[in-house]
VMD Tcl script that draws the C-alpha trace (Angstrom):
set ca {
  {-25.80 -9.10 -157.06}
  {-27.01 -12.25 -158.75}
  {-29.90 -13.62 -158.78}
  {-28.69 -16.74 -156.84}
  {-27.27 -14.54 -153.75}
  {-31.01 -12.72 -154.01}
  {-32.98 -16.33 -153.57}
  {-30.63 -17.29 -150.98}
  {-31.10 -13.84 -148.91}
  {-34.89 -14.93 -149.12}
  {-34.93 -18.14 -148.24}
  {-32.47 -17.41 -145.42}
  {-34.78 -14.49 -144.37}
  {-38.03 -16.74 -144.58}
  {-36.15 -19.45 -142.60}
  {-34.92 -17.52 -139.79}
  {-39.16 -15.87 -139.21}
  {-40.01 -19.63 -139.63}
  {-37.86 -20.50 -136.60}
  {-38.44 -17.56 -134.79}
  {-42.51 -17.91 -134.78}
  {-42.05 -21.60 -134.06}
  {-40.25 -20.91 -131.06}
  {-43.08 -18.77 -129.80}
  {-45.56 -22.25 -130.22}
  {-45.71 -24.37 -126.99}
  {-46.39 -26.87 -129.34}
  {-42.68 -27.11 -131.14}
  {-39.64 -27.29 -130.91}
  {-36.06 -27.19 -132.41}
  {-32.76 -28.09 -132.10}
  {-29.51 -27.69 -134.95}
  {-26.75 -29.94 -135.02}
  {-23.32 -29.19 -137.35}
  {-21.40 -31.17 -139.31}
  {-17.58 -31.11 -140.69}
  {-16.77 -30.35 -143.63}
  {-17.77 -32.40 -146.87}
  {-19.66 -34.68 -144.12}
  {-22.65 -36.46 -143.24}
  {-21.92 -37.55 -140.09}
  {-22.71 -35.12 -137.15}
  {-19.59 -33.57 -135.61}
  {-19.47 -34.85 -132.23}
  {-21.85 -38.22 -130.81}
  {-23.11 -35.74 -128.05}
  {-25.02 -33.58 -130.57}
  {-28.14 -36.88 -130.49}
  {-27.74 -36.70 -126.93}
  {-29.47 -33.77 -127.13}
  {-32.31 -35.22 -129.27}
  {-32.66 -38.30 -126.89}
  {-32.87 -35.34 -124.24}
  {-36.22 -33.97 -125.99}
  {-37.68 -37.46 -126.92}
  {-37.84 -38.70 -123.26}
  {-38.78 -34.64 -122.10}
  {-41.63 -34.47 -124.18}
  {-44.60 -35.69 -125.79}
  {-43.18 -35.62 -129.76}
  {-45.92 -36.75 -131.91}
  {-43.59 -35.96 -134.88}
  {-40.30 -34.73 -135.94}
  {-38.98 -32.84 -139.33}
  {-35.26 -32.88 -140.50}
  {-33.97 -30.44 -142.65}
  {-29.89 -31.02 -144.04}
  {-27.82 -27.81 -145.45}
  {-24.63 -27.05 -146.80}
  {-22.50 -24.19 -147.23}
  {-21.53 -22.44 -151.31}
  {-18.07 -24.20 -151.56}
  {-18.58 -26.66 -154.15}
  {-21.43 -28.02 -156.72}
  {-24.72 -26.51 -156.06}
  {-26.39 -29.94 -157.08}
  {-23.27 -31.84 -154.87}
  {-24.28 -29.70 -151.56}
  {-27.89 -30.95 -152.51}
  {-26.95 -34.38 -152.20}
  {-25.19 -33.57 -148.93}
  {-27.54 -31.94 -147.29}
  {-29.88 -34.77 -148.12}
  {-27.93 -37.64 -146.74}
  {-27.08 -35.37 -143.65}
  {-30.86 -34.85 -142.72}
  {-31.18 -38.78 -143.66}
  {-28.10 -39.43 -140.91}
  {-30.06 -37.42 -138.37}
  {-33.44 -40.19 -139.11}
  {-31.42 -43.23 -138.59}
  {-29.97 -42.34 -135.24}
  {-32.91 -41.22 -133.97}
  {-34.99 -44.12 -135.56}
  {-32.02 -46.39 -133.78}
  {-33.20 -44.84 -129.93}
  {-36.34 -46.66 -130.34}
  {-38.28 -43.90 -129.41}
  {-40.03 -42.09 -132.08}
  {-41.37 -44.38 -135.03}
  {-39.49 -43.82 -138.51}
  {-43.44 -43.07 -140.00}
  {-43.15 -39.81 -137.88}
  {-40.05 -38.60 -139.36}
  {-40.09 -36.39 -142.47}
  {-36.63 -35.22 -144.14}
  {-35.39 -32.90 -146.61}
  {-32.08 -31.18 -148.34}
  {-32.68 -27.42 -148.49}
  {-28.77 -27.64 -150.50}
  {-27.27 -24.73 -150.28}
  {-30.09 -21.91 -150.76}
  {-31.04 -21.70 -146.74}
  {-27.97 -20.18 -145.48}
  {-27.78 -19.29 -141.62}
  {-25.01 -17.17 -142.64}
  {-24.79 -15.80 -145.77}
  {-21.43 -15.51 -147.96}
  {-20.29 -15.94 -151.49}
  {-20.42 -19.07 -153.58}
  {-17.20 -21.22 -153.00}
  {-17.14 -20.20 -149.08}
  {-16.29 -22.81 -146.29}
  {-18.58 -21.74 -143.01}
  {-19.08 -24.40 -140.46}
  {-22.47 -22.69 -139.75}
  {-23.85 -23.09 -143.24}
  {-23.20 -27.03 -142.78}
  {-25.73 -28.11 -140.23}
  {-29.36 -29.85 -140.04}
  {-32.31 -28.34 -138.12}
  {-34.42 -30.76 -136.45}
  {-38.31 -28.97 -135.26}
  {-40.27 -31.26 -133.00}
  {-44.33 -31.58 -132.82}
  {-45.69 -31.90 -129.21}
  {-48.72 -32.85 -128.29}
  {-48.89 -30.78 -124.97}
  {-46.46 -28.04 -123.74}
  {-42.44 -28.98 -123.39}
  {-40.86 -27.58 -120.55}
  {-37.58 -27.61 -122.42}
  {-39.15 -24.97 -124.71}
  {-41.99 -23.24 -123.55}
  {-41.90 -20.66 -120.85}
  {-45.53 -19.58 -119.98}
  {-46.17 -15.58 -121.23}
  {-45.87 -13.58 -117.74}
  {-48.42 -12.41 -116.46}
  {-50.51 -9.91 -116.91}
  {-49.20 -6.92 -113.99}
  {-51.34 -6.79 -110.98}
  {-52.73 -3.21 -110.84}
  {-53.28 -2.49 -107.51}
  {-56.07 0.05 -107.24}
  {-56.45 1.30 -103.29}
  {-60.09 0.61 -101.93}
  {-62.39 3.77 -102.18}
  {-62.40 5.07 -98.63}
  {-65.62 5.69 -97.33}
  {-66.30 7.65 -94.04}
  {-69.23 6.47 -91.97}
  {-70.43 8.37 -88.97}
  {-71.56 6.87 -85.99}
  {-72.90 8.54 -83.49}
  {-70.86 7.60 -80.09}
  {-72.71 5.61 -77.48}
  {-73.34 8.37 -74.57}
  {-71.03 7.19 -71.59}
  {-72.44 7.83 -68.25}
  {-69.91 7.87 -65.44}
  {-70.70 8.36 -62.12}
  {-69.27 11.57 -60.01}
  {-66.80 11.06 -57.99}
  {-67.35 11.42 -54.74}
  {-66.20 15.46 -53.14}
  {-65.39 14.72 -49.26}
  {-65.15 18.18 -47.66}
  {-63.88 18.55 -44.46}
  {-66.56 19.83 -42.13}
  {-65.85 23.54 -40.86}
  {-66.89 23.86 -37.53}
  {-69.51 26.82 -36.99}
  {-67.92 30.31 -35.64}
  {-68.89 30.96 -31.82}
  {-72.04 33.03 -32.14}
  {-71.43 36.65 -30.97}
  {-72.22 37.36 -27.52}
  {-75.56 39.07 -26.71}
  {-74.79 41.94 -24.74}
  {-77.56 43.29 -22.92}
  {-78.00 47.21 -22.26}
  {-78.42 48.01 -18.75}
  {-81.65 48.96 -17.91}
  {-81.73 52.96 -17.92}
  {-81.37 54.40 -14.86}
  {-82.90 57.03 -13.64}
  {-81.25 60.53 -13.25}
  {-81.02 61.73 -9.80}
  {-83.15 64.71 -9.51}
  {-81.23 68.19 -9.04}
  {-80.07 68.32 -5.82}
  {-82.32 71.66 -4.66}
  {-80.82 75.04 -5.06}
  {-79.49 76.22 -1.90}
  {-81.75 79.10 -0.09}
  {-79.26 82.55 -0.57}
  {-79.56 84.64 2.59}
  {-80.14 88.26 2.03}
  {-80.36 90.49 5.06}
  {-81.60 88.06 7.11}
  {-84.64 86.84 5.09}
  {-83.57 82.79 2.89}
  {-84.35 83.08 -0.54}
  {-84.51 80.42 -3.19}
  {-82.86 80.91 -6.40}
  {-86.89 80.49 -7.56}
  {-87.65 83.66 -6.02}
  {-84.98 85.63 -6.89}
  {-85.57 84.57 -10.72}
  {-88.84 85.43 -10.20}
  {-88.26 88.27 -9.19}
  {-85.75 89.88 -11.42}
  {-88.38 88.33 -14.55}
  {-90.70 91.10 -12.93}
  {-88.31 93.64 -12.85}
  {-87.70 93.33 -16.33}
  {-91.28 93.15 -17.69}
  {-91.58 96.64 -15.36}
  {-88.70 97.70 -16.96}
  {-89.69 97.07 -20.62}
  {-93.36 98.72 -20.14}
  {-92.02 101.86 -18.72}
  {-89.51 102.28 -21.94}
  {-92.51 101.43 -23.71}
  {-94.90 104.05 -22.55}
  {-91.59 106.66 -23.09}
  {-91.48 106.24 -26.58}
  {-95.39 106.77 -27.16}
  {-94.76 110.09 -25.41}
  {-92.15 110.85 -27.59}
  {-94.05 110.29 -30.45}
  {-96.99 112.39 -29.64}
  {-94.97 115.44 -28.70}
  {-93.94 114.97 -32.06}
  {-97.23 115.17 -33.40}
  {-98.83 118.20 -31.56}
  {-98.30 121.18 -33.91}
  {-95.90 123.73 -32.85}
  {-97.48 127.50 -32.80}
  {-95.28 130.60 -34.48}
}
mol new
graphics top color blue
foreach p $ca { graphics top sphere $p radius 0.5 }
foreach p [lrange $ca 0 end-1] q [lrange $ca 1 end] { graphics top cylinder $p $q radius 0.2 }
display resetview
């Protein structure tokens, strides 16, 4: 590798972080039109339509132009070309009225910024091209796209538990309705009969014995006699007995 293909791998390198970090500013912008080959003029007239777009978008305090070329050809030839191709750019842009010609810086970078990179003597449309960056004074909405957000972390409120003691609630009874129960019939009194008094005996009929009425009395009486009689004459025989008993007998 020589050391010509080295510088232009650097400067292509450096160019491309340039872009890149301007990109990321709110306060510029840029835009890249292309050319034909061996050419000056811009490709197409709707390529400064684009540049018109920005001017009356923005607030553009100032505005650099920077013309390449691709490797086919003179080194010190696409240095000349890229030069009147970033000049091209000035004029039109100086001929919109709307940017003064003081604010407008231009250079030829030749052929040692490639945006893509080849061998010397190579034709690449994208190599022939001029990079415009605009200044702004305040943010371009063409451009700049605010950062997003920092993410809402939602972090659930700490739950706290709070007793309170419940109110007392007085209610009144409800009424009980009973049906009355009407009183049992209160037992009857009954009443024992005064006593009455026994009848006395009917008297024992007289018996008749030869003549002579007795009474039962008398004949009761009578045999209770006999038997007291009775029982003190067996009496007195058994005390005889005994004492016959007694009275020693002679041999």
């Amino acid at each position: 590798m020589n050391s010509k293909f080295t510088k232009v791998v650097l400067c292509t390198a450096a160019a491309l972080m340039s872009m890149e970090a301007m990109a990321q500013d709110w306060t510029s912008g840029s835009e890249t039109l292309y050319f034909e080959y061996d050419k000056s003029n811009n490709q197409t007239g709707v390529d400064t339509d684009r540049i018109r777009q920005v001017l009356e978008s923005c607030d553009v305090t100032s505005m650099s132009i920077t013309g390449h070329a691709d490797t086919d050809g003179n080194a010190q030839y696409n240095q000349g070309l890229s030069e009147r191709r970033a000049d091209r750019i000035k004029s039109q842009v100086v001929a919109m009225r709307m940017l003064d010609a003081d604010a407008i810086t231009t250079r030829g970078a030749g052929e040692t910024e490639l945006a893509v990179l080849t061998n010397d003597n190579v034709r690449e449309a994208l190599n022939r091209r001029a990079e415009i960056v605009f200044s702004f004074s305040q943010p371009c909405g063409l451009y700049y796209t605010p950062p997003p957000a920092d993410p809402v972390i939602y972090e659930p409120p700490v739950e706290t538990v709070t007793y309170t003691e419940p109110a007392p609630v007085y209610t009144d009874p409800a009424p009980v309705y009973t049906q009355p129960v009407a009183p049992a019939p209160a037992a009857p009194v009954v009443t024992a009969p005064p006593p009455v008094a026994a009848p006395p005996p009917p008297p024992i009929p007289p018996i008749a014995a030869g003549g002579n009425v007795l009474n039962v009395g008398q004949v009761l009486l009578g045999a209770g006699a006999l038997a007291a009689l009775y029982a003190g004459l067996d009496y007195n025989d058994d005390d005889n007995d005994n004492d016959n008993n007694n009275v020693p007998v002679s041999p």
